[in-house]
PDB file as gemmi writes it, atoms N, CA and C in Angstrom:
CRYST1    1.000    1.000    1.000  90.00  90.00  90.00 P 1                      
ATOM      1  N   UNK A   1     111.892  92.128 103.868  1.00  0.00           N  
ATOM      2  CA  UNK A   1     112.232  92.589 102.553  1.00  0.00           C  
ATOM      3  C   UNK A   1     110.968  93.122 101.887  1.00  0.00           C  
ATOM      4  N   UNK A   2     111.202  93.935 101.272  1.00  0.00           N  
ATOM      5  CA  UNK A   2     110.021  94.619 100.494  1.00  0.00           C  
ATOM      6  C   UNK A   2     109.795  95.024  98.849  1.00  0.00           C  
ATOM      7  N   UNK A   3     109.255  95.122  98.404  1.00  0.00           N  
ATOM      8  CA  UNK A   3     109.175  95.695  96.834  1.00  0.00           C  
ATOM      9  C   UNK A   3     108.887  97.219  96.986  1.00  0.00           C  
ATOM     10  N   UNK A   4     110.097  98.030  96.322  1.00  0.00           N  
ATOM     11  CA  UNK A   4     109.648  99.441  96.428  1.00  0.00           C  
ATOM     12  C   UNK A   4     109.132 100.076  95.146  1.00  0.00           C  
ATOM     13  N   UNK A   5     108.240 101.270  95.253  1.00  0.00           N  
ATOM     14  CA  UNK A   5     107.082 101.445  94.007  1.00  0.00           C  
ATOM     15  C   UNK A   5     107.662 103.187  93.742  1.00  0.00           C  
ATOM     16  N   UNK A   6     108.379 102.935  92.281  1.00  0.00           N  
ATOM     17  CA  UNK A   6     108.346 104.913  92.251  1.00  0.00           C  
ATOM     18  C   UNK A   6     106.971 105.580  92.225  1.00  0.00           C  
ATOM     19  N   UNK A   7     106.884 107.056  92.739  1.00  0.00           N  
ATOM     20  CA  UNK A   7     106.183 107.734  92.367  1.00  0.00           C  
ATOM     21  C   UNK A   7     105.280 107.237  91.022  1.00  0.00           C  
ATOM     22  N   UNK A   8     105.844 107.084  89.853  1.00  0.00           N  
ATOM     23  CA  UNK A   8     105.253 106.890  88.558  1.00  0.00           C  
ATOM     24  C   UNK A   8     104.856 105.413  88.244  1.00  0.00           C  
ATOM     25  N   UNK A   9     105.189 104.154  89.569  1.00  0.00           N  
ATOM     26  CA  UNK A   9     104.603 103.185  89.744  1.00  0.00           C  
ATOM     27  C   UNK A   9     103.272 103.146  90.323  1.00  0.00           C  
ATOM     28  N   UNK A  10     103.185 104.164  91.387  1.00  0.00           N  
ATOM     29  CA  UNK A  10     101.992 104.258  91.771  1.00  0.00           C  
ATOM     30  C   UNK A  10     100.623 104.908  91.314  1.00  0.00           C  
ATOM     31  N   UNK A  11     101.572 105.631  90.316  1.00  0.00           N  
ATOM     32  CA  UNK A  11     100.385 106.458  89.133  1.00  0.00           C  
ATOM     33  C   UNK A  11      99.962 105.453  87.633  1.00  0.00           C  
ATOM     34  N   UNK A  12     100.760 104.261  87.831  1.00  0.00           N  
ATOM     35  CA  UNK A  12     100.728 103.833  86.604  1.00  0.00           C  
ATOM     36  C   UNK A  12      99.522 102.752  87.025  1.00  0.00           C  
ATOM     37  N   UNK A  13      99.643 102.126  88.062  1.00  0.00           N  
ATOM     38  CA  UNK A  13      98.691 101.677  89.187  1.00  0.00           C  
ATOM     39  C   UNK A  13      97.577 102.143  89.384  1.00  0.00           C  
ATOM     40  N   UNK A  14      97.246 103.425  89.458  1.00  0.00           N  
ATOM     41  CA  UNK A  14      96.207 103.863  89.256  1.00  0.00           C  
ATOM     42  C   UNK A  14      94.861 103.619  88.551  1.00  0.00           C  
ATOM     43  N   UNK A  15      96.563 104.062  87.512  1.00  0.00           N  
ATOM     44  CA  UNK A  15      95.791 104.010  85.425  1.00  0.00           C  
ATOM     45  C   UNK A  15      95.217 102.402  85.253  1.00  0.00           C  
ATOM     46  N   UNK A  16      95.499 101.861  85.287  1.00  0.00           N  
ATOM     47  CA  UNK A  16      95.301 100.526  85.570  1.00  0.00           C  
ATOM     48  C   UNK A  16      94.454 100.053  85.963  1.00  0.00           C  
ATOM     49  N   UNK A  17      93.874 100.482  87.353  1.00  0.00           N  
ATOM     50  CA  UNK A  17      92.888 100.382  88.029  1.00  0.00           C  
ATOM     51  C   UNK A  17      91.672 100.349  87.694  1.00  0.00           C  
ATOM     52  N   UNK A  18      91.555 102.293  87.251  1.00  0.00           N  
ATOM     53  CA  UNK A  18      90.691 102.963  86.914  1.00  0.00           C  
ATOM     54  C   UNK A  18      90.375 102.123  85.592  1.00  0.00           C  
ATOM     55  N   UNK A  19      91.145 102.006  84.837  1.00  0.00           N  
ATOM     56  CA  UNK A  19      90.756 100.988  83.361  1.00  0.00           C  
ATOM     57  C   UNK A  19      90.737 100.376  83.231  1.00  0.00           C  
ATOM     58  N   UNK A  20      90.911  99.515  84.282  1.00  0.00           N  
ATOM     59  CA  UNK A  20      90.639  98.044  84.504  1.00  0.00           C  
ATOM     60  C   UNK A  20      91.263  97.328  82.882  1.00  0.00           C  
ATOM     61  N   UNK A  21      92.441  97.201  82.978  1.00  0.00           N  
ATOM     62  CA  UNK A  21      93.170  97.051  81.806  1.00  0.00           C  
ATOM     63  C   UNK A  21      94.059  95.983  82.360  1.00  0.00           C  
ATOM     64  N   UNK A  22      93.422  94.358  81.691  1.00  0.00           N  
ATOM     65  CA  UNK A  22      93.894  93.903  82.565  1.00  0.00           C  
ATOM     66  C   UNK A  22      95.364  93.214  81.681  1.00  0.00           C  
ATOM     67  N   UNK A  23      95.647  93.864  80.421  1.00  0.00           N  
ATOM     68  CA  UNK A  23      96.824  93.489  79.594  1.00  0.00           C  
ATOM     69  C   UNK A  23      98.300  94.810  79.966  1.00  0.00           C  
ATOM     70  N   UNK A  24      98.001  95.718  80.342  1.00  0.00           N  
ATOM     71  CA  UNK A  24      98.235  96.520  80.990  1.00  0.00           C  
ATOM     72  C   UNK A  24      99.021  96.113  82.687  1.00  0.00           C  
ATOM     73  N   UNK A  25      98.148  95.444  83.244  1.00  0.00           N  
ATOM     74  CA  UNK A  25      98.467  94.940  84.810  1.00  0.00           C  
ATOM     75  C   UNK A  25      99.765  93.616  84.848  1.00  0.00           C  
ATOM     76  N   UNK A  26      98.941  93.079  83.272  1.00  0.00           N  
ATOM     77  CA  UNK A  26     100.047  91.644  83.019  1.00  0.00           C  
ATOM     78  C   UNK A  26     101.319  92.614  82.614  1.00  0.00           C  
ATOM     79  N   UNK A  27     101.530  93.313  81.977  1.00  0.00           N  
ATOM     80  CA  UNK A  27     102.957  94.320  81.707  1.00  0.00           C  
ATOM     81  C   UNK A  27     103.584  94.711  82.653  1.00  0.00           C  
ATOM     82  N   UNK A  28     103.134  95.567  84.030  1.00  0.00           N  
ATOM     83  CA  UNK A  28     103.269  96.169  84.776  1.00  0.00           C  
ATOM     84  C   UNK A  28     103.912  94.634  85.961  1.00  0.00           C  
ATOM     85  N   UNK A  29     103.363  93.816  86.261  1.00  0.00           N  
ATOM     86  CA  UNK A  29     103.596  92.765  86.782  1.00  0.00           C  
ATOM     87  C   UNK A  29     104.811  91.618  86.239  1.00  0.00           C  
ATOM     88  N   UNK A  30     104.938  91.532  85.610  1.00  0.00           N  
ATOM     89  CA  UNK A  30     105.955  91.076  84.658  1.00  0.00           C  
ATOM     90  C   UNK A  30     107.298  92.224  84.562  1.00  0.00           C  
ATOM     91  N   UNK A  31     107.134  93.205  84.115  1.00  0.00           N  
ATOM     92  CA  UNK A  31     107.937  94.036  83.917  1.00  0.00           C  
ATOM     93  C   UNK A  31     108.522  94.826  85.247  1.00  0.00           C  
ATOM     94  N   UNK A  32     107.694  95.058  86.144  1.00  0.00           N  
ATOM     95  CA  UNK A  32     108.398  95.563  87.571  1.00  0.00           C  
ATOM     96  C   UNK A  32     108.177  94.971  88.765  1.00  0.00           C  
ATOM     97  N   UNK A  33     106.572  94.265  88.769  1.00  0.00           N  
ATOM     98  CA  UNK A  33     106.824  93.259  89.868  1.00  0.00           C  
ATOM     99  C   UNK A  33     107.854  92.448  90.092  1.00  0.00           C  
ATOM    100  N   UNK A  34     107.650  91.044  89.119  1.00  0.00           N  
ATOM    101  CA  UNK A  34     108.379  90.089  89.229  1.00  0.00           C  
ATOM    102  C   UNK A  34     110.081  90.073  88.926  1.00  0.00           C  
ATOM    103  N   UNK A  35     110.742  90.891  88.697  1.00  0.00           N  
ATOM    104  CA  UNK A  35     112.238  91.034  88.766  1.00  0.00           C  
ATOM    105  C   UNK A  35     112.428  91.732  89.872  1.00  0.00           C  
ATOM    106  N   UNK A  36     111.547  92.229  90.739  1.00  0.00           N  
ATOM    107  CA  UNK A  36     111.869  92.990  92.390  1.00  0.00           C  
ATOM    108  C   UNK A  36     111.788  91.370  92.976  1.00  0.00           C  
ATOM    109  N   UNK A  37     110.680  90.617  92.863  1.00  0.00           N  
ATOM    110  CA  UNK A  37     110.514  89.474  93.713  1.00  0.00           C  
ATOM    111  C   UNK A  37     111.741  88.192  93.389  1.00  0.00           C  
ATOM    112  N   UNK A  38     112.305  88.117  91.919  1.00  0.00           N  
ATOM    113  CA  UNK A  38     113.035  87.613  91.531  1.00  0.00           C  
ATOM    114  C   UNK A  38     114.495  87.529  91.967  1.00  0.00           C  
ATOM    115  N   UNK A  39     114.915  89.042  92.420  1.00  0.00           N  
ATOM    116  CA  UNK A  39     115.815  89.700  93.220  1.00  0.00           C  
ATOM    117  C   UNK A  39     115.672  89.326  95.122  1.00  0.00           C  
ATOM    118  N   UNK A  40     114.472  89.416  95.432  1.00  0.00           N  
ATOM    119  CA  UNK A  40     114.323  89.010  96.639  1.00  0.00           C  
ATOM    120  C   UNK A  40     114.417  87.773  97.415  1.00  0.00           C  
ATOM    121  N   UNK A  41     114.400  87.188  95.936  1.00  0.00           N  
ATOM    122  CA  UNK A  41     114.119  85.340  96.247  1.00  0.00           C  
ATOM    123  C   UNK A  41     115.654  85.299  96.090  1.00  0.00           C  
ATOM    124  N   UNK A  42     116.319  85.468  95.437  1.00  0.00           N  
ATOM    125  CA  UNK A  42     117.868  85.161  94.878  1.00  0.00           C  
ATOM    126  C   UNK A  42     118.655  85.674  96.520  1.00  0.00           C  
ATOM    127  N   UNK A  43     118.429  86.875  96.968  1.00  0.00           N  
ATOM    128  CA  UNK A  43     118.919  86.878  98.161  1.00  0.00           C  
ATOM    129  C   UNK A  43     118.548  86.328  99.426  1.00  0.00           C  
ATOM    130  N   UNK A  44     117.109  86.217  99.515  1.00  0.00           N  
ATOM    131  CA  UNK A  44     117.169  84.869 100.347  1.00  0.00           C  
ATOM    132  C   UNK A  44     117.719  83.647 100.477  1.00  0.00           C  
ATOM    133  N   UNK A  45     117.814  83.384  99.403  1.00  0.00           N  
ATOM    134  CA  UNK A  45     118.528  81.982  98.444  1.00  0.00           C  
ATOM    135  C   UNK A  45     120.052  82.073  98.958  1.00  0.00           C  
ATOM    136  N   UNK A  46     121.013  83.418  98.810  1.00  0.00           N  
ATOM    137  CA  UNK A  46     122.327  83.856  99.212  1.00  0.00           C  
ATOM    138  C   UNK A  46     122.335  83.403 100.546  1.00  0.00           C  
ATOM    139  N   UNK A  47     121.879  84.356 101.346  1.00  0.00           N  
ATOM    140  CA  UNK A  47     121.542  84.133 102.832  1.00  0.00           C  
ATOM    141  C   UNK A  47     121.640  82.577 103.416  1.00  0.00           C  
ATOM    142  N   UNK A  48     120.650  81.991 102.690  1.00  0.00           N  
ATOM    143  CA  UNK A  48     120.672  80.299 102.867  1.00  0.00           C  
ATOM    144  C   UNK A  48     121.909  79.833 103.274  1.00  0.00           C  
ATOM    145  N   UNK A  49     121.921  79.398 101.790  1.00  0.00           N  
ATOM    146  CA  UNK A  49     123.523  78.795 101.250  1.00  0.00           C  
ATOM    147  C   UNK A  49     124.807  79.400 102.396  1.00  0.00           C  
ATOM    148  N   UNK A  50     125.216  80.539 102.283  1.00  0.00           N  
ATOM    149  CA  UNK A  50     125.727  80.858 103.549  1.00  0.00           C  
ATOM    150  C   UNK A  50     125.783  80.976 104.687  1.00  0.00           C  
ATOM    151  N   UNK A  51     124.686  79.939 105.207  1.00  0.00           N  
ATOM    152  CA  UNK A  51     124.265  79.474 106.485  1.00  0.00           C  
ATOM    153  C   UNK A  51     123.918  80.641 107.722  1.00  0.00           C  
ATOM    154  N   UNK A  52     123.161  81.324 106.790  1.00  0.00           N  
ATOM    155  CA  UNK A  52     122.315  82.541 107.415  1.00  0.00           C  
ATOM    156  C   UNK A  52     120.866  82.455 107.203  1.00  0.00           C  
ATOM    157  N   UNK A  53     120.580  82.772 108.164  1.00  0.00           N  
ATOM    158  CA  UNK A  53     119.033  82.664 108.405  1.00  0.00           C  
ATOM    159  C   UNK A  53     117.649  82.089 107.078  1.00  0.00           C  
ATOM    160  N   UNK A  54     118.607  82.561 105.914  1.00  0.00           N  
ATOM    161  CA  UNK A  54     117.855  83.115 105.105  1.00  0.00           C  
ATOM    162  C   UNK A  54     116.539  81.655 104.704  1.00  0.00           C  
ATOM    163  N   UNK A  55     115.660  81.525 103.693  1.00  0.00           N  
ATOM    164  CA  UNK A  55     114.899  80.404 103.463  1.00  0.00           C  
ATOM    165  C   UNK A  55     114.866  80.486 101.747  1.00  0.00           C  
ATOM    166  N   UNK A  56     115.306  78.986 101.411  1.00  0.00           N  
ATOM    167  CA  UNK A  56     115.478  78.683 100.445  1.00  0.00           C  
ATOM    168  C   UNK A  56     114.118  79.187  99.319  1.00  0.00           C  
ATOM    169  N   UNK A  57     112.688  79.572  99.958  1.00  0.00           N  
ATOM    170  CA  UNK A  57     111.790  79.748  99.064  1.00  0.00           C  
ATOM    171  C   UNK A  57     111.276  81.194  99.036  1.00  0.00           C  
TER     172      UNK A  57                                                      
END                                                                             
């Protein structure tokens, strides 16, 4: 499973970088990281429970 990054994620990433902005990175992480990983964990979690491969963490 993976986290996928638009075009304008990877430019925003950049910006970020370059400005070392690190209230900026907490936004960006919060706001599009963690509801991709939040989503990823919940279907692993599915998987589980339905006695598929999946891992509870």
């Amino acid at each position: 499973m993976m986290i996928e990054f638009t075009q304008e994620d990877v430019m925003q990433l950049e910006v970020i970088k370059i400005d070392q902005d690190k209230d900026e990175a907490y936004r960006f992480i919060s706001e599009r990281i963690m509801p991709q990983v939040k989503k990823l964990k919940g279907m692993k979690m599915h998987g589980h429970l339905d006695g598929g491969k999946g891992s509870a963490f």
